[in-house]
DOFI-871074 format. One line per 8 residues: number of its first residue (from 1); their letters; for each residue x, y, z of C-alpha. Coordinates in Angstrom, 1 decimal, always signed. Each point is the difference from the previous one (the first is absolute). Layout:
residues N
NUM	A	X Y Z | ...
end
This chain:
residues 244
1	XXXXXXXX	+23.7 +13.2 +1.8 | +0.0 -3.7 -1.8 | -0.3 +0.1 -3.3 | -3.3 -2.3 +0.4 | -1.4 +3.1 +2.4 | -3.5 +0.7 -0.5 | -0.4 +2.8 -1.7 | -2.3 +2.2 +2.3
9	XXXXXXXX	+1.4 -1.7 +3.8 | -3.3 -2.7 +0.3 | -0.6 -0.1 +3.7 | -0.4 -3.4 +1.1 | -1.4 -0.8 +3.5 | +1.5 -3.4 +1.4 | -1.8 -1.7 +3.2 | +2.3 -2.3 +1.6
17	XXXXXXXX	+0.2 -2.0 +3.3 | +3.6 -0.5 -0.2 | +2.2 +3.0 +0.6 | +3.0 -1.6 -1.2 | -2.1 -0.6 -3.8 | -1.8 +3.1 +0.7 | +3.8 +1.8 -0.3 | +1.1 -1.7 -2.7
25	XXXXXXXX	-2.8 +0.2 -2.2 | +0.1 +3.8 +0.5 | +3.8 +0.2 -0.5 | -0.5 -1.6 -3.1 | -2.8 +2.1 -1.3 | +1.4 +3.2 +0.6 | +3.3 -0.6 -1.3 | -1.8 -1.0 -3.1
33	XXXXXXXX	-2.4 +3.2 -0.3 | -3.0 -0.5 +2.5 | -1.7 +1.7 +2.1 | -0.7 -2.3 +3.3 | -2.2 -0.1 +2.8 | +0.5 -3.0 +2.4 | -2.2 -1.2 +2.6 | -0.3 -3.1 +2.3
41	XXXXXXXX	-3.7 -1.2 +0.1 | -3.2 +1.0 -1.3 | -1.0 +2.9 +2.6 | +3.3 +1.9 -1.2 | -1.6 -0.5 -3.3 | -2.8 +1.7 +0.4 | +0.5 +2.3 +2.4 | +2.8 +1.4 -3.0
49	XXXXXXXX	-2.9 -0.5 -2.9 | -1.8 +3.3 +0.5 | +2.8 +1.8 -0.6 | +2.2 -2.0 -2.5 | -0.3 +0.3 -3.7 | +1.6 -3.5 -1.3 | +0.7 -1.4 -3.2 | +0.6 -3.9 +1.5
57	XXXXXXXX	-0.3 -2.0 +2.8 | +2.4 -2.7 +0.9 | -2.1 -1.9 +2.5 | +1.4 -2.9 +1.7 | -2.7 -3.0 +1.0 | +1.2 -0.7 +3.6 | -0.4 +2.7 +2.3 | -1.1 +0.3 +3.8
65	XXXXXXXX	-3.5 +0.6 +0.1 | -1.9 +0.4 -3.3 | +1.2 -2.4 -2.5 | +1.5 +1.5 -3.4 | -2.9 -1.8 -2.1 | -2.8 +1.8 +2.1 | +1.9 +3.5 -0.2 | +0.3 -1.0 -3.9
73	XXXXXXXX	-4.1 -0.4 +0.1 | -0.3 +3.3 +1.7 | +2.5 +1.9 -2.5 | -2.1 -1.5 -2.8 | -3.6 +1.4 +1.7 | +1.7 +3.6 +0.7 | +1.7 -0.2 -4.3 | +2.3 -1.2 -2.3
81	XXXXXXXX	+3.4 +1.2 +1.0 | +2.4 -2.9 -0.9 | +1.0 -2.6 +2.0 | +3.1 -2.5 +0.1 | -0.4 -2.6 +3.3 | +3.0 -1.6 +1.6 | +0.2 -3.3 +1.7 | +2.2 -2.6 +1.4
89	XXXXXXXX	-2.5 -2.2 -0.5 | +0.3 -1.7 -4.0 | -3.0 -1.6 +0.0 | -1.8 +0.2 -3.3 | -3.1 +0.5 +1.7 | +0.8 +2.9 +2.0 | +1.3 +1.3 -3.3 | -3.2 -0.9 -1.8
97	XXXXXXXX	-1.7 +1.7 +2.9 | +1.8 +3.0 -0.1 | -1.0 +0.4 -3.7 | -3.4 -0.7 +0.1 | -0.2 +2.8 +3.0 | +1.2 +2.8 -2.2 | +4.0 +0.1 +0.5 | +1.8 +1.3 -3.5
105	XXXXXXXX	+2.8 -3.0 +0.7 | +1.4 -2.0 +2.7 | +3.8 -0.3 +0.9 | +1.2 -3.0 +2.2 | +3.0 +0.2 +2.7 | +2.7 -0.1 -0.2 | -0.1 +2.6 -3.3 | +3.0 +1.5 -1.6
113	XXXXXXXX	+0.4 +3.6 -0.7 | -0.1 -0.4 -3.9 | -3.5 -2.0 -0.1 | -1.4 +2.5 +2.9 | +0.8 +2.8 -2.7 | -1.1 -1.3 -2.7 | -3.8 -0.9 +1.6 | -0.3 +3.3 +1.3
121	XXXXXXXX	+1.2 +1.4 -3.1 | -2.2 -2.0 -1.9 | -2.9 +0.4 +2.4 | -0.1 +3.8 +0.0 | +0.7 -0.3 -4.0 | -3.4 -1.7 +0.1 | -1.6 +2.4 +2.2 | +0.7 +3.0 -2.5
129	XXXXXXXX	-1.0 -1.1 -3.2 | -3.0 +1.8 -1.2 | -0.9 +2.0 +2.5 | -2.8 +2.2 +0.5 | +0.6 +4.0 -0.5 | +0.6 +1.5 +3.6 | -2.5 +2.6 -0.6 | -3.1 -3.2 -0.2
137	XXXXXXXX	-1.8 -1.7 +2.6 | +1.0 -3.5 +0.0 | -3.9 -1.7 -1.3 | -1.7 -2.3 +2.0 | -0.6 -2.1 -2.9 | +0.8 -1.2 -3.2 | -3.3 -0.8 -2.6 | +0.8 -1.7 -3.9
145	XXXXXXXX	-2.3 -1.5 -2.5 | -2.9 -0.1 +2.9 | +2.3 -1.5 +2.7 | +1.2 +1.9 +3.2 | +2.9 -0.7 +2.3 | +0.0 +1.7 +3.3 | +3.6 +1.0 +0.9 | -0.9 +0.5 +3.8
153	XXXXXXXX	-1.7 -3.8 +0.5 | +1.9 -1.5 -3.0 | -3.7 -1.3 -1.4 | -0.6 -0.9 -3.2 | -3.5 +0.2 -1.4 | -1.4 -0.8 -3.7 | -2.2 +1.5 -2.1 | -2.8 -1.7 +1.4
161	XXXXXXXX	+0.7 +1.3 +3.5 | +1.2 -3.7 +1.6 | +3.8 +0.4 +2.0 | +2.1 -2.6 -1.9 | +3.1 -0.9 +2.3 | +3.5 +0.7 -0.7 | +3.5 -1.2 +1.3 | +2.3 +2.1 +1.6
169	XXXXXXXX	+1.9 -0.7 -3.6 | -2.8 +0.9 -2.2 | -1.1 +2.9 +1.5 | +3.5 +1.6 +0.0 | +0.1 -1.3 -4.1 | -3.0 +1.7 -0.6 | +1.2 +3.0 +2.2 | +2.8 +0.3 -2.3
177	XXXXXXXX	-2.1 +0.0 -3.9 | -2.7 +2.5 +1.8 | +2.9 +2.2 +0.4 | +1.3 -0.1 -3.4 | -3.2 -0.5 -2.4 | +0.5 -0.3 -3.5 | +3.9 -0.6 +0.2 | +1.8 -3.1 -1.2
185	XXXXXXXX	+1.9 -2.0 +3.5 | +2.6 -2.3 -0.7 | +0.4 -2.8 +2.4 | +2.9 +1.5 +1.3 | -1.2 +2.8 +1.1 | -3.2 -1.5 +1.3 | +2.8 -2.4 +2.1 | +1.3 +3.5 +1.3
193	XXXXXXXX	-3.5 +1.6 +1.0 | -1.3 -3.7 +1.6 | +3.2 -1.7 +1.1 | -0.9 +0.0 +4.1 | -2.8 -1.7 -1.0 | +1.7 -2.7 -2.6 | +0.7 -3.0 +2.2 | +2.1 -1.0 -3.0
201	XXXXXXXX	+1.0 +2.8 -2.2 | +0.4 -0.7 -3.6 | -1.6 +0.7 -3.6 | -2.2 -3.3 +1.0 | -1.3 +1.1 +3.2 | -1.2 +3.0 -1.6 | -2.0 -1.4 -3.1 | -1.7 -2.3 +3.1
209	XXXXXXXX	-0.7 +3.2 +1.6 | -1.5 +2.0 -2.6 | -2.2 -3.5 -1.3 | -1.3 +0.1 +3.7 | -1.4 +3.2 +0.0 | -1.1 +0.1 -3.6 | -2.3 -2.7 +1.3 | -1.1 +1.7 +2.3
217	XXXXXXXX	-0.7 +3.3 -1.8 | -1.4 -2.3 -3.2 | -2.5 +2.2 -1.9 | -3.5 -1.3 -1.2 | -0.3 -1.6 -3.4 | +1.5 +1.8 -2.6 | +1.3 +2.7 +1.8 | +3.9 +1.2 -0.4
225	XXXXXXXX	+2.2 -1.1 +3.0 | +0.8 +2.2 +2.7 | +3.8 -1.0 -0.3 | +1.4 -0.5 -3.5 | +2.7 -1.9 -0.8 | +2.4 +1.7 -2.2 | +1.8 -2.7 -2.6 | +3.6 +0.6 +0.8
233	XXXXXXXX	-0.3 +2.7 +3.0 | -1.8 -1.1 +2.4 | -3.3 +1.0 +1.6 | -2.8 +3.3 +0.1 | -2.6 +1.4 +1.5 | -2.5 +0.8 -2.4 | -2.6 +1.9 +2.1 | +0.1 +4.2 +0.9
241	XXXX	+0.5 -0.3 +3.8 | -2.2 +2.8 +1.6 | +1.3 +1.0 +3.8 | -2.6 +0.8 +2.1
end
């Protein structure tokens, strides 16, 4: 096995139009550790979903049929198993697009086997940290300091009971302090947890991330912030996060 295996054999499911791809990609996932499933279009995908545990799904935009971006929307309805798209096509907005849908990252042909590796690694990397135990049922919602976020719709509503919207970005941000309340996040590992979402991934990007949502989450007059700054360390969430 490669010495960058993953440790417990991640199965990744790859959907892919283009046998020739379709063989590679798998080639190159397997010598490196993987588990893989290919398939050609979106009915092979789901017609393999009921009875296929995966870890990732490498899911390429242009396929006969249904489009990768709709079977991204669908994946995203149905949970939150990670997603890496593939495409020819460069565009920033398909990229933007792909984002904004729910995908973990976005890899443009022609890739090399190095970079492949190191998104899915980073991807699933993502995907694992912080958990919850086996034995709990995953909540349908997150409530802190009077607010609730609903995991299933993605809503946000305040104390007062209005929905406040939130950016594919800030939702994932706030996604990532509700799972780790009352811990000290440095902006590089916020860059690790939120980097699929970072159009431009760097220390910046992250304090303009974090001064979005703090607006957005600003407490009445007088009140402590919901996200502390920590002089030096980087950023905290203040509140007890209640899953209900």
């Amino acid at each position: 096995m490669n010495a960058q295996a993953p440790p417990e054999a991640a199965h990744v499911l790859l959907v892919e139009d283009d046998d020739g791809i379709r063989a590679l990609v798998t080639r190159i996932l397997r010598e490196s550790g993987y588990r893989v499933t290919g398939c050609r279009s979106g009915a092979d995908m789901w017609s393999l979903q009921p009875d296929l545990a995966v870890d990732l799904v490498l899911l390429d935009v242009m396929l006969p049929g249904v489009s990768g971006f709709d079977l991204l929307r669908a994946l995203r309805a149905k949970g939150t198993v990670p997603v890496i798209m593939l495409s020819a096509r460069n565009e920033e907005a398909d990229r933007v697009l792909g984002l904004e849908l729910g995908a973990d990252d976005y890899v443009a042909k022609p890739f090399g086997r190095p970079e492949l590796l190191a998104r899915i690694r980073a991807v699933l990397r993502r995907a694992s940290i912080a958990p919850l135990p086996a034995a709990a049922a995953r909540p349908e919602a997150l409530a802190f300091a009077g607010w609730r976020l609903d995991l299933r719709s993605r809503a946000l509503v305040d104390p007062e009971g209005a929905a406040v919207d939130l950016s594919g970005a800030e939702h994932d941000l706030l996604l990532v302090f509700l799972e780790h309340p009352g811990r000290v996040l440095g902006r590089e590992q916020i860059l690790e947890m939120c980097r699929g979402r970072l159009a431009a991934p760097s220390d910046r990007s992250v304090d303009t991330l974090v001064s979005r949502l703090r607006r957005k989450l600003e407490p009445p007059d007088g009140a402590a912030p919901v996200i502390k700054t920590v002089r030096g360390s980087g950023y905290m969430l203040s509140a007890k996060v209640v899953r209900a």
